[in-house]
PDB file of N, CA, C and O in Angstrom:
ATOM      1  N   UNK A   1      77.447  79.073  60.680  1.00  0.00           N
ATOM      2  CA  UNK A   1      77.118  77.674  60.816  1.00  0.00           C
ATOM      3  C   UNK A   1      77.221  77.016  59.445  1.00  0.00           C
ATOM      4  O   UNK A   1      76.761  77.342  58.351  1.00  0.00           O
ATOM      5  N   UNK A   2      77.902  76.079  59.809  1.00  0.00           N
ATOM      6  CA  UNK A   2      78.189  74.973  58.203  1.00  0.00           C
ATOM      7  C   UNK A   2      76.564  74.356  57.998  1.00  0.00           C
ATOM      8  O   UNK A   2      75.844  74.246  58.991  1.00  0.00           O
ATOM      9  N   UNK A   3      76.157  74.040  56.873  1.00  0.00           N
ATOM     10  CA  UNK A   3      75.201  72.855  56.667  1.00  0.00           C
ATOM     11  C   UNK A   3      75.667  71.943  55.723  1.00  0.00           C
ATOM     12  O   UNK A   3      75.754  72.210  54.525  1.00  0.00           O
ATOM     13  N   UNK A   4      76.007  70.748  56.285  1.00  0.00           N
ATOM     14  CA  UNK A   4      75.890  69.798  55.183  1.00  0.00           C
ATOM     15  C   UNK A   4      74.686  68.572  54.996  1.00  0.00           C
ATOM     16  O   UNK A   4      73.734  68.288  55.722  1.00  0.00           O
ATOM     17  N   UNK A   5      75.139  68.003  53.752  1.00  0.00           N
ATOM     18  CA  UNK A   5      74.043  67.086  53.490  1.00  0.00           C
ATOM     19  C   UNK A   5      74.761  65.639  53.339  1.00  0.00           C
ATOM     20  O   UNK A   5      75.872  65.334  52.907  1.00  0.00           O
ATOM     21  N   UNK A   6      73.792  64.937  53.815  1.00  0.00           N
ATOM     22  CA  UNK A   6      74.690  63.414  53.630  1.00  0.00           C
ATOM     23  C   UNK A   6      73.137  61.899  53.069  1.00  0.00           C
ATOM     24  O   UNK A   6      72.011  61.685  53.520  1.00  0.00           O
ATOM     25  N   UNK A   7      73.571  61.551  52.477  1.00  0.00           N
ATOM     26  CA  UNK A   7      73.229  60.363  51.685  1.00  0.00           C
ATOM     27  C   UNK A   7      72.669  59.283  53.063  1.00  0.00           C
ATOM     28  O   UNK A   7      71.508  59.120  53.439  1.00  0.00           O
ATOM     29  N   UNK A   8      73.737  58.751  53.531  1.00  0.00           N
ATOM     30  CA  UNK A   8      73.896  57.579  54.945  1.00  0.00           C
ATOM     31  C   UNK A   8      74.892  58.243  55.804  1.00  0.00           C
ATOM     32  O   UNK A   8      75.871  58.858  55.381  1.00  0.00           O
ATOM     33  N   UNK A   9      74.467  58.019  57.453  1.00  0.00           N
ATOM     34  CA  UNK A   9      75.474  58.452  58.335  1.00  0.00           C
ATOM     35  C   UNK A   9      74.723  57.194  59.188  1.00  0.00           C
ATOM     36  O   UNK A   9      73.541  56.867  59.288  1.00  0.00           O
ATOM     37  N   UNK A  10      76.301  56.506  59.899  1.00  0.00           N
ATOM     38  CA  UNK A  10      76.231  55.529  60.899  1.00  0.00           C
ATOM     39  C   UNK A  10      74.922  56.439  61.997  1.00  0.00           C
ATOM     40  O   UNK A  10      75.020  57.657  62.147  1.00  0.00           O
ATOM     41  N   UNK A  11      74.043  55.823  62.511  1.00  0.00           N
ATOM     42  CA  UNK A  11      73.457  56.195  63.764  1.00  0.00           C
ATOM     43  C   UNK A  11      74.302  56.287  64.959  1.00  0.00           C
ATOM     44  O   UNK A  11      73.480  56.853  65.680  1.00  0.00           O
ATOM     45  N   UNK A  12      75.382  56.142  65.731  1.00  0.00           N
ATOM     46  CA  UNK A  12      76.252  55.972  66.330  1.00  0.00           C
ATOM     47  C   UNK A  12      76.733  57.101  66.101  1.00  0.00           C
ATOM     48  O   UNK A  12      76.990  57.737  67.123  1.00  0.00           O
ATOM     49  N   UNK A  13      77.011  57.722  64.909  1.00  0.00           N
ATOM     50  CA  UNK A  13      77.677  58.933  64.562  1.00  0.00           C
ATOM     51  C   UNK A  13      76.888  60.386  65.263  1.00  0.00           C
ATOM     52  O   UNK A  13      77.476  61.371  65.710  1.00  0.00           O
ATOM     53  N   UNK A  14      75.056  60.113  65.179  1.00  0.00           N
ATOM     54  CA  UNK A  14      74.414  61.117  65.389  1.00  0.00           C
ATOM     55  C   UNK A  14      74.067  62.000  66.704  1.00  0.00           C
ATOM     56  O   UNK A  14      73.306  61.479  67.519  1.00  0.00           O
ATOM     57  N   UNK A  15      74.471  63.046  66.920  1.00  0.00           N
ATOM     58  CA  UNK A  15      74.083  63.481  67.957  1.00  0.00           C
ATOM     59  C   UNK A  15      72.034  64.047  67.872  1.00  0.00           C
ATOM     60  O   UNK A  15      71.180  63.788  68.720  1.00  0.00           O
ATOM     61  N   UNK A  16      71.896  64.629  66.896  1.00  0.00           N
ATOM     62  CA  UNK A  16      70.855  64.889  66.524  1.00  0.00           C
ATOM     63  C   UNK A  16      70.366  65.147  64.891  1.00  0.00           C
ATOM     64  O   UNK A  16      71.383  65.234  64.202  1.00  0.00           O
ATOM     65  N   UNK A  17      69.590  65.239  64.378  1.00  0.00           N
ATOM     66  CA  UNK A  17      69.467  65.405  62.714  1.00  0.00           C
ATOM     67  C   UNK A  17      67.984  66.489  62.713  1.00  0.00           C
ATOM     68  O   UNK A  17      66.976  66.675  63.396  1.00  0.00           O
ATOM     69  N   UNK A  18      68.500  66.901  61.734  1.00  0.00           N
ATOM     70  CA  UNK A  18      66.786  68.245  61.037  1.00  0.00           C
ATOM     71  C   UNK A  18      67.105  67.375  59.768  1.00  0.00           C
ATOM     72  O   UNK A  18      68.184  67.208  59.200  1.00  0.00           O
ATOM     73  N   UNK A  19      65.720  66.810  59.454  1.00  0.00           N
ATOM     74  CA  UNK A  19      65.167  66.114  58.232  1.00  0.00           C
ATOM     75  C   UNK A  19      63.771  66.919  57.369  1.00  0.00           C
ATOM     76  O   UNK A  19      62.635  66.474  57.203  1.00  0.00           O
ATOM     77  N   UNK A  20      64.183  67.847  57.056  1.00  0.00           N
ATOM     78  CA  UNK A  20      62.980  68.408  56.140  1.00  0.00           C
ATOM     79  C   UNK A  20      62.834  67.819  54.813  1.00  0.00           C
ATOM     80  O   UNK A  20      63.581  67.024  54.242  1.00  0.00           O
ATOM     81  N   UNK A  21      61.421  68.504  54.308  1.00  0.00           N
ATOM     82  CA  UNK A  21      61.094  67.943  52.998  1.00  0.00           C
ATOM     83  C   UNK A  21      60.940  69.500  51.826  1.00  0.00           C
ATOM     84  O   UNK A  21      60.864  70.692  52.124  1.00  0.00           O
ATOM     85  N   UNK A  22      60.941  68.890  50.627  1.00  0.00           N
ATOM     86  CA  UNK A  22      60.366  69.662  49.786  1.00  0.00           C
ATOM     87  C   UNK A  22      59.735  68.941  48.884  1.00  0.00           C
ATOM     88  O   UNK A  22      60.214  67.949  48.335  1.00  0.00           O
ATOM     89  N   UNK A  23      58.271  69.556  48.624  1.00  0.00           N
ATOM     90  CA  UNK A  23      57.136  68.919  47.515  1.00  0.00           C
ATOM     91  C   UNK A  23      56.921  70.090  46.725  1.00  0.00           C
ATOM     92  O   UNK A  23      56.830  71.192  47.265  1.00  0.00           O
ATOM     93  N   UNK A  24      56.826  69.924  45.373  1.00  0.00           N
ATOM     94  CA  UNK A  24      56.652  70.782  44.353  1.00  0.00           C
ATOM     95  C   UNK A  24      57.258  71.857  44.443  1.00  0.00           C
ATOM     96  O   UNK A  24      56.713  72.938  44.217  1.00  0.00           O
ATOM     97  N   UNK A  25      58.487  71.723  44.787  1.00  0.00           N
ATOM     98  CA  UNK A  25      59.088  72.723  44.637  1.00  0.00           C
ATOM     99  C   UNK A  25      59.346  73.902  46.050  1.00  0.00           C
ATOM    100  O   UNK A  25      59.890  75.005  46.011  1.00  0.00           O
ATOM    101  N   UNK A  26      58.826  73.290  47.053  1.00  0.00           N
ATOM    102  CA  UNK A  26      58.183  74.532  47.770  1.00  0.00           C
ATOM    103  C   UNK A  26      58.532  73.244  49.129  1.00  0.00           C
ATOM    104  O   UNK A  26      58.518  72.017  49.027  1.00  0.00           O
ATOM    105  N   UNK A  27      58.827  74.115  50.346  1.00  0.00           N
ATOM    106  CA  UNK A  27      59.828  73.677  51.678  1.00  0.00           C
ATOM    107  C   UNK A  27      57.877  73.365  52.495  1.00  0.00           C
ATOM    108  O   UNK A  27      56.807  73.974  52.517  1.00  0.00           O
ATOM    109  N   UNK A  28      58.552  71.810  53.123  1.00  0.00           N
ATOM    110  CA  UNK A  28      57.184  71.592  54.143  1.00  0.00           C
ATOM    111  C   UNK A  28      57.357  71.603  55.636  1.00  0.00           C
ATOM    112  O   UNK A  28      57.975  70.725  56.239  1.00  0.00           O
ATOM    113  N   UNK A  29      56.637  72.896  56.346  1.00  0.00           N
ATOM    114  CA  UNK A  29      56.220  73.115  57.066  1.00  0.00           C
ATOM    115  C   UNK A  29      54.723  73.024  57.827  1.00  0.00           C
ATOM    116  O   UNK A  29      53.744  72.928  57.087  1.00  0.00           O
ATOM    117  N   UNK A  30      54.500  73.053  59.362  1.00  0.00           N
ATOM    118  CA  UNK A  30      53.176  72.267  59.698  1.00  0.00           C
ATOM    119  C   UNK A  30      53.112  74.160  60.782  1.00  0.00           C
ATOM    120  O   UNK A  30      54.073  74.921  60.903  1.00  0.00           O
ATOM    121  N   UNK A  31      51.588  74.396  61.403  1.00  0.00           N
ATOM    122  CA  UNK A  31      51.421  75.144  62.174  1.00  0.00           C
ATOM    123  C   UNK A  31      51.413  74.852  63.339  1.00  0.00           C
ATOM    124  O   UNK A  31      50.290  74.479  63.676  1.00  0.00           O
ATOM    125  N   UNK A  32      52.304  74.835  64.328  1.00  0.00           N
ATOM    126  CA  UNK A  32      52.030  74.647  65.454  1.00  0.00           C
ATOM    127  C   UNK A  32      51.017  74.875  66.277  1.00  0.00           C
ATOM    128  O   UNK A  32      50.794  76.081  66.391  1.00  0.00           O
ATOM    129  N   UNK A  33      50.068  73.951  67.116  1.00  0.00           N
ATOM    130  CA  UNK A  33      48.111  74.137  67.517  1.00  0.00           C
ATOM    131  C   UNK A  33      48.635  74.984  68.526  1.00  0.00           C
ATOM    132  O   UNK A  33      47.771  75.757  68.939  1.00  0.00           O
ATOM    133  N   UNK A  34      49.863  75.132  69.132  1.00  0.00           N
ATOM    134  CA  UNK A  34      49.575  75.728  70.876  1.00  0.00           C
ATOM    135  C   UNK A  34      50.577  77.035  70.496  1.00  0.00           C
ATOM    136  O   UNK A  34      50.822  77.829  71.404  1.00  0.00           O
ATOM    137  N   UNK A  35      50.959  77.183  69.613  1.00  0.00           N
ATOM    138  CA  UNK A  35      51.682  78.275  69.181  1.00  0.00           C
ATOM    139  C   UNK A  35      51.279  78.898  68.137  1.00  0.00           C
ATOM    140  O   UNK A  35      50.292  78.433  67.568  1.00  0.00           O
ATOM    141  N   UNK A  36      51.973  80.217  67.545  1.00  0.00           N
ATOM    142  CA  UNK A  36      51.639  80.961  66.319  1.00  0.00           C
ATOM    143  C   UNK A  36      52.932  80.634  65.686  1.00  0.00           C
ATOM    144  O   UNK A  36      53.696  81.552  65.388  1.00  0.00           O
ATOM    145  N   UNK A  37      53.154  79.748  65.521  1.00  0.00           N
ATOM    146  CA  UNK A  37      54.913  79.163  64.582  1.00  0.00           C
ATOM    147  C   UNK A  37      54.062  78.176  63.926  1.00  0.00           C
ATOM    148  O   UNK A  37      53.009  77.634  64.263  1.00  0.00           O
ATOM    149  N   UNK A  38      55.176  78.049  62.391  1.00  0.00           N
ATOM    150  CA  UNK A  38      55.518  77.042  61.577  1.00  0.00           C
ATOM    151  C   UNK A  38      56.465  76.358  61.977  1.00  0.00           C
ATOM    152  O   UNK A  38      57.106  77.130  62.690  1.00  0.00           O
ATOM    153  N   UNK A  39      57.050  75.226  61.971  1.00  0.00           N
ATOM    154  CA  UNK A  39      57.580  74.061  62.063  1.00  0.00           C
ATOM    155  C   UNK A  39      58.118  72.913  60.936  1.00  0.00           C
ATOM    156  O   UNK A  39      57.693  72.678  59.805  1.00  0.00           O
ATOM    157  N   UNK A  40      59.120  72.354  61.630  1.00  0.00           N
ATOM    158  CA  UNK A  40      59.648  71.326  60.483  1.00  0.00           C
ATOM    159  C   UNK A  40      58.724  70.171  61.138  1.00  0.00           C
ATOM    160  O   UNK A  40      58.925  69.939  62.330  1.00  0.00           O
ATOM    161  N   UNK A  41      57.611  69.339  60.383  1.00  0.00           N
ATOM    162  CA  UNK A  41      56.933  68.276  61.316  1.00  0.00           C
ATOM    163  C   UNK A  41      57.849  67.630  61.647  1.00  0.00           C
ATOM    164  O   UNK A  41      58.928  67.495  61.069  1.00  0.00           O
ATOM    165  N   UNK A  42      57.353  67.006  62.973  1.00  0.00           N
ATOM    166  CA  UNK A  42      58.133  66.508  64.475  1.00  0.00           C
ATOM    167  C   UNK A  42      58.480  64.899  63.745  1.00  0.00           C
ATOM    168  O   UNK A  42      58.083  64.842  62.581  1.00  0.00           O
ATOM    169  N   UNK A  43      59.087  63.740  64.207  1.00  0.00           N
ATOM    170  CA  UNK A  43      58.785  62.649  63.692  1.00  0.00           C
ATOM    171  C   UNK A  43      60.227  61.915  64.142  1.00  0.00           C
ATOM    172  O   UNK A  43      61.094  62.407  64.865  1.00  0.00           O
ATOM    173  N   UNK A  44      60.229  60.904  63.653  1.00  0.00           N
ATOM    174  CA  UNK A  44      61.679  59.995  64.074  1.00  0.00           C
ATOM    175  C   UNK A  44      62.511  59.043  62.754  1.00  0.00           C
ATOM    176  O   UNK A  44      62.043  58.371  61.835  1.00  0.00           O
ATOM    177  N   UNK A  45      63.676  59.299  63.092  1.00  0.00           N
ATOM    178  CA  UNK A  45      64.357  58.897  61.798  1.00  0.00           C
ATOM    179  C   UNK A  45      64.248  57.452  61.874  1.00  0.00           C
ATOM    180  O   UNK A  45      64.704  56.750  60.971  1.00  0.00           O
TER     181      UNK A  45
END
């Protein structure tokens, strides 16, 4: 699987997007309450 990264993409263009973060250095993940998983938090572009 390719990953790329992009700056701006038309919305029209998107079928779907993964938008993660990183703070201090270090990737942010949340615990899922009804599961035993970490997660990219849920949210809308």
């Amino acid at each position: 699987m390719k990953v790329q990264f992009y700056d701006k993409v038309d919305d029209k263009l998107l079928k779907f997007a993964v938008i993660i973060s990183k703070s201090n250095g270090k990737w942010v993940f949340c615990k899922h309450k009804e599961r035993d998983t970490y997660e990219v938090p849920p949210g809308n572009r």
